[in-house]
Residue, then its C-alpha position, 0 to 999 in steps of 0.5 A: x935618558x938618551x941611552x934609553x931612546x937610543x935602546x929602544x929605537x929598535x923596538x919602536x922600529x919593529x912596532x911601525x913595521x907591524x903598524x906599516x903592515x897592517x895598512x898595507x895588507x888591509x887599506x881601509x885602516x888608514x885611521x885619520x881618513x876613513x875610521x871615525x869614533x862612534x861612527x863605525x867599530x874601530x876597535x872590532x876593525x882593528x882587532x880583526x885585521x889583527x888577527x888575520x895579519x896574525x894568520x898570515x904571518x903564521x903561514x908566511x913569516x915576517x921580517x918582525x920574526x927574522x930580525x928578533x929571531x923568532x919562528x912564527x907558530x904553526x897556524x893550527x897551534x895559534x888558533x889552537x884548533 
């Protein structure tokens, strides 16, 4: 069991890296102040600064992408326009 967390840390790293991104570029998605469940659309909230963050890293990359090595699609390619 150690060996597994001790392997899956890095991953773990990498998805607070995007948690930490999310809430930088978009403040309003401090979950435990401002969104409440069934008083406003959290998972439509959620599901958009997804996207647009998607959009964005698409154009300027990531330090997620350059750790694992990764090249971001092109913008047209990810919207498939």
């Amino acid at each position: 069991m150690i060996s597994f967390n001790k392997g899956m840390n890095a991953c773990r790293e990498s998805v607070e890296h995007v948690n930490s991104m999310l809430k930088s570029r978009f403040a309003f998605i401090n979950f435990d102040k401002k969104l409440k469940l069934l008083e406003s659309p959290v998972s439509s909230i959620v599901l958009c600064t997804i996207l647009l963050t998607n959009c964005y890293t698409c154009l300027e990359g990531s330090q997620v992408g350059e750790y694992f090595d990764m090249r971001e699609p092109q913008l047209e390619q990810y919207l498939k326009l």
